[in-house]
C-alpha positions in Angstrom: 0.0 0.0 0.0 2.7 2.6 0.6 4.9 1.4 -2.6 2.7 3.5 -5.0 2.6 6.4 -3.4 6.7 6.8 -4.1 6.1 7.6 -7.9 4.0 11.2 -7.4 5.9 12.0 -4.0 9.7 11.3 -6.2 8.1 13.7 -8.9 6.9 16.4 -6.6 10.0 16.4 -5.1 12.0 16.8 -8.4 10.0 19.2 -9.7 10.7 21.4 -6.1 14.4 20.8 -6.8 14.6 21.8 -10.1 12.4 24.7 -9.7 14.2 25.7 -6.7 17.8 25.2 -8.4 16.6 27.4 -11.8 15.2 30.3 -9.4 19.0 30.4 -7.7 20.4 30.4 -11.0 18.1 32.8 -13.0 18.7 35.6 -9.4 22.1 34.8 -9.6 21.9 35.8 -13.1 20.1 39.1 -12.3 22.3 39.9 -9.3 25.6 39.5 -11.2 24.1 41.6 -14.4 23.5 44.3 -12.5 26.6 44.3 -10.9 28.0 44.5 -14.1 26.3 47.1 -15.0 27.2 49.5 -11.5 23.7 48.9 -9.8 24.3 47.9 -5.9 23.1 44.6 -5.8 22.7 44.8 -2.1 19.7 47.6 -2.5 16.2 47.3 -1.7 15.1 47.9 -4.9 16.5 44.3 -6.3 14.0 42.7 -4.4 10.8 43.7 -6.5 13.3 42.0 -9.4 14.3 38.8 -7.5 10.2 38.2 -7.0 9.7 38.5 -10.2 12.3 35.7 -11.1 10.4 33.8 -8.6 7.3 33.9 -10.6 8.6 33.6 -13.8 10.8 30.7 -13.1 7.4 29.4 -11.2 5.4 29.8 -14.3 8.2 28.2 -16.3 8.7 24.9 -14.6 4.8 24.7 -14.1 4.8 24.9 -18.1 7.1 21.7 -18.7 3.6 19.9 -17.0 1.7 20.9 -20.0 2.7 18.4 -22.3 1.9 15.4 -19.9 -1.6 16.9 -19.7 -2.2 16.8 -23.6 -0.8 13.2 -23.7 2.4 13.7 -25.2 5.1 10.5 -24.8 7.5 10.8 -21.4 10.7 11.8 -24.3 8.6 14.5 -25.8 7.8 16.2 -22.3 11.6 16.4 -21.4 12.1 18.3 -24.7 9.5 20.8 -24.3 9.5 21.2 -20.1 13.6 21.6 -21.2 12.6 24.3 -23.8 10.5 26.2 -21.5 12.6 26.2 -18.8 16.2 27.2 -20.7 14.3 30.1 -22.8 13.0 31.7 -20.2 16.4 31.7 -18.4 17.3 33.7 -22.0 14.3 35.9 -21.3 15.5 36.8 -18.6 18.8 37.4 -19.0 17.9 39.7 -21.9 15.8 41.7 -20.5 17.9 42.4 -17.7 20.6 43.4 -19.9 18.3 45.8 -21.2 16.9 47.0 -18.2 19.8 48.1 -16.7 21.5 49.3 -19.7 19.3 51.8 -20.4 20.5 54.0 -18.0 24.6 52.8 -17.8 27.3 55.0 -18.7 29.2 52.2 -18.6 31.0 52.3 -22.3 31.1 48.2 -24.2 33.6 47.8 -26.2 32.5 45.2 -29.3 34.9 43.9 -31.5 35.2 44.3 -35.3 32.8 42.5 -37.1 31.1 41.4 -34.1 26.7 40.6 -34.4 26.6 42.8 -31.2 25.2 46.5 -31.8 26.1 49.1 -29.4 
């Protein structure tokens, strides 16, 4: 009687861990961008950012769920929960970049040739 209740509690927990791990790495992220860009990272003002990582990385590892609910096979819902997760880590990053570039005096410099725009 207790043996099949390991397979649901074994997901739930590796869904926590992973979920947990990709909100560490995508604040991490957003912590060392903004260093990078001369913002204190120690300010109170990061934390409005660092909650929404939390919900976005939420949302994203809640989305690699989808494709077990339309019935895809178990190598297909890898794929796409991968996808999800590793494109809004890109998102993020992205639109951090922007965020706080918009207002950085700090001058890039790109190399000849480079796909980069300044």
């Amino acid at each position: 009687m207790f043996v099949p209740t390991i397979g649901p509690v074994a997901k739930l927990l590796g869904i926590a861990a992973g979920s947990s791990l990709m909100v560490r790495l995508n604040m991490t992220l957003i912590l060392q961008i903004a260093l990078l860009f001369g913002y204190d990272i120690d300010s109170r003002e990061r934390l409005k950012e660092l909650i929404a990582i939390i919900g976005a990385t939420g949302l994203a590892s809640a989305s690699s769920q989808f494709p077990q609910l339309a019935g895809y096979p178990l190598h297909y819902r890898g794929l796409i929960g991968g996808a999800a997760v590793m494109t809004t880590s890109q998102l993020i990053g992205e639109a951090a970049i922007r965020y706080y570039g918009r207002a950085s005096t700090i001058e890039i410099d790109v190399p000849e040739g480079s796909p980069v725009t300044t």
